[in-house]
Steps between C-alpha positions, in 0.01 A plus 500: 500500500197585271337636781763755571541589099088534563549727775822695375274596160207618711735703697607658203170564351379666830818701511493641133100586577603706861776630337367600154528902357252716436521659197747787513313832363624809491379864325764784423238763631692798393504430114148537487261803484142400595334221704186362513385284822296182526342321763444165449449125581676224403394164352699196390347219364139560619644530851510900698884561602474547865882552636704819546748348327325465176596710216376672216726718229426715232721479159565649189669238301751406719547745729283548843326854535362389789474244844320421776390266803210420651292705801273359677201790589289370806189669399476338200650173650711495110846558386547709239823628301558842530659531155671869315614460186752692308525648071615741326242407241104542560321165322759305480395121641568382797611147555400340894689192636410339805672281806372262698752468786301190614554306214823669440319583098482808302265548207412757206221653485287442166323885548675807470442820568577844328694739695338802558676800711397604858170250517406300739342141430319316776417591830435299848122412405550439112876392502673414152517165423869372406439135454570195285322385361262781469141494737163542364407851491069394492375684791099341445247410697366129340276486746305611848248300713394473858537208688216250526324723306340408124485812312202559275658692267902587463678745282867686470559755283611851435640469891148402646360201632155460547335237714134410563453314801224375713418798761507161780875635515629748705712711289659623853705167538600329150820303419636606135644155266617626212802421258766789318765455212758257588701659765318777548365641830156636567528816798264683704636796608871423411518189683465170333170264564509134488212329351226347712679568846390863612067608485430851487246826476327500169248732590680793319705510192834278550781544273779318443865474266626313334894436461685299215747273582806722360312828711486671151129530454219544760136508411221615710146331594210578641276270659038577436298253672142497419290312696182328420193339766509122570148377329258419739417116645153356511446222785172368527316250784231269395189516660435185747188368583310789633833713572524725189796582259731799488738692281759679590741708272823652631713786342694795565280753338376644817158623433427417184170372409396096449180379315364182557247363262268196473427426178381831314420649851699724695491396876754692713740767505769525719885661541785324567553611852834385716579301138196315454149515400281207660140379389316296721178272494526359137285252391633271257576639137729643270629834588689811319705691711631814291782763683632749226605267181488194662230294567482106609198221449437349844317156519362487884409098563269374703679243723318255707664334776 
């Protein structure tokens, strides 16, 4: 018995949700003189409304100036309410309610708007937000990186970032990490990126967008790498027996000029050639080797076997 009274009230639960009204909205069109248009997206409780059956209406009070479902647009791959509203009286506020025909719920919506003849708010690319509770309308960049790469220095401000990085790293193939304002979007070229999954050309200026979370501010960036040569290594090999020591340093300065020194004495001069400069034949000692700024104390040993 209580497992039919179980299934009787879940029957009855199920039927009142398939069967449940939507809101019942209507405008009397002809009493009014001017219209203004909106187009929108809708947003219940953190949550985008994503059903043609969804509803959003406009009020005055208690009467609707205006109604209207949802459309999906496939080039957007978004629904947005296509919504004309209706006054006789420019700047008077507008009141938004919206229906969730999923949860069978409508809600008011805390932010208002002043009515304001013959405009147009929102647009396919920067829709109007109608949501509740409201979204963040940040639209920042917090911050940019590459991936597996340790910046030397990192800055955003006044819509630039500026990177130094290692010139190791091809600028032709790097994978952008970065962060935004909480629901935000960062876009290249109107399309949304996703951080750390897609490398690209950073050989010429990249700019990017950014989009808040309500699409009611966008801010701009540009991206200035500098980048600055790896220092250079110093490898040594001990002289053995009769088999004399060597130097070698290794850098990317192609050409430029190394000094080797023993003691106060200069004893060779040579470029770094297909990255590296070698010296050959040392006898055991301490050694300077100098290229530009830096220079490095090398100890060759005499090892015997």
């Amino acid at each position: 018995m209580k497992k039919r009274v179980a299934i009787f009230i879940l029957f009855l639960v199920s039927s009142s949700f398939l069967f449940a009204q939507a809101p019942v909205w209507k405008v009397n069109e002809p009493a009014y003189q001017y219209t203004m248009t909106i187009v929108a997206k809708l947003n219940m409780d953190n949550i985008p409304l994503k059903n043609v059956t969804d509803l959003v209406g406009a009020f005055v009070g208690t009467t609707c100036r205006g109604v209207s479902n949802l459309t999906y647009v496939p080039s957007t791959k978004s629904y947005y309410a296509y919504l004309t509203v209706f006054s006789n009286t420019p700047g008077e506020a507008i009141t938004f309610y919206i229906y969730n025909s999923a949860r069978n719920k409508t809600v008011k919506v805390t932010k208002t708007i002043p009515f304001a003849p013959y405009e147009t708010y929102g647009n396919l690319f920067q829709s109007y937000s109608i949501a509740e509770p409201m979204l963040n309308n940040k639209a920042e960049l917090l911050t940019f990186e590459f991936l597996n790469i340790k910046s030397k220095t990192n800055s955003i401000a006044s819509g630039i970032v500026k990177l130094l990085i290692s010139d190791s790293y091809r600028l032709d193939s790097l994978t952008p990490v970065f962060t935004c304002s909480n629901g935000a979007k960062l876009l290249k070229n109107r399309i949304e990126q996703t951080s750390g999954l897609l490398s690209d050309n950073f050989t010429k200026a990249v700019n990017y967008e950014v989009l808040s979370e309500d699409e009611s501010t966008i801010n701009s960036y540009a991206i200035s790498i500098t980048q600055f040569p790896d220092p250079p290594l110093f490898y040594k090999i001990d002289a053995v027996c009769k088999k004399l020591g060597s130097i070698k340093v290794v850098s990317k300065l192609e050409g430029a000029p190394v000094q080797l020194n023993y003691g106060s004495r200069v004893i060779d001069n040579r470029p770094i050639s297909n990255g590296a400069a070698i010296f050959s034949d040392l006898l055991s000692g301490t050694y300077v080797a100098t290229i530009g700024n830096d220079n490095k104390i090398i100890t060759i040993n005499l090892l015997v076997k």
